[in-house]
C-alpha positions, 0 to 999 in steps of 0.5 A, a space after each residue: 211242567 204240564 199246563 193246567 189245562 193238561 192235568 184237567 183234561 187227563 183228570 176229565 178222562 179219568 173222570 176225576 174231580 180235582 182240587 186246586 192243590 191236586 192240580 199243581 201237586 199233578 202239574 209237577 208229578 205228572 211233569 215229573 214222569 213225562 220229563 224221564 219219559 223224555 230222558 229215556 227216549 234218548 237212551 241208546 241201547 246196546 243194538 243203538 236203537 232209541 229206547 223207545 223202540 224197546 218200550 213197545 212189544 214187537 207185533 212177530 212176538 206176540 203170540 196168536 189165538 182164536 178170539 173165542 168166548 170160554 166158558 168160566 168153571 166156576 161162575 158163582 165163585 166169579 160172582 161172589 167178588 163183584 160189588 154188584 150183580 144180576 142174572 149172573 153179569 157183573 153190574 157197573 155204573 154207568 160212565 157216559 151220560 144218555 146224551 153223549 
């Protein structure tokens, strides 16, 4: 099971504020998933290579691209689904205070 302080310190990168009750609904769910995680690390597949080989993409199987901006076709239908916009950019709250 997850300390406490696991589940803060996930809910504070997630930017969460979490009641007591979450926390210990969290230690055990949590706890819960990263136990299978444990269980399937220790799975051999078929080739008899653990699991957690399979859970990553092999880097000769992804396909390369020129990193390069495209222009949307049509920027108004884009900006029609942001909660907030101006000058035709999406706007978010801001996540960092100024002192960080």
């Amino acid at each position: 099971m997850l300390s406490k302080e696991d589940v803060l310190r996930i809910a504070q990168l997630a930017r969460l504020e979490l009641t007591s009750e979450e926390i210990g609904r969290y230690q055990r769910d949590l706890g819960r998933v990263f136990e299978h995680m444990r269980e399937l690390d220790s799975v051999v597949t078929e080739a008899g290579a653990p699991n957690s080989v399979v859970r990553h993409v092999p880097k000769d199987s992804v396909a390369f691209r020129e990193d390069k901006p495209l222009t949307f076709a049509n920027v108004a239908v884009l900006m029609a689904n942001a909660p907030d916009s101006a000058d035709g950019c999406f706007r978010l709250p801001a996540i960092l205070d100024g002192d960080e």
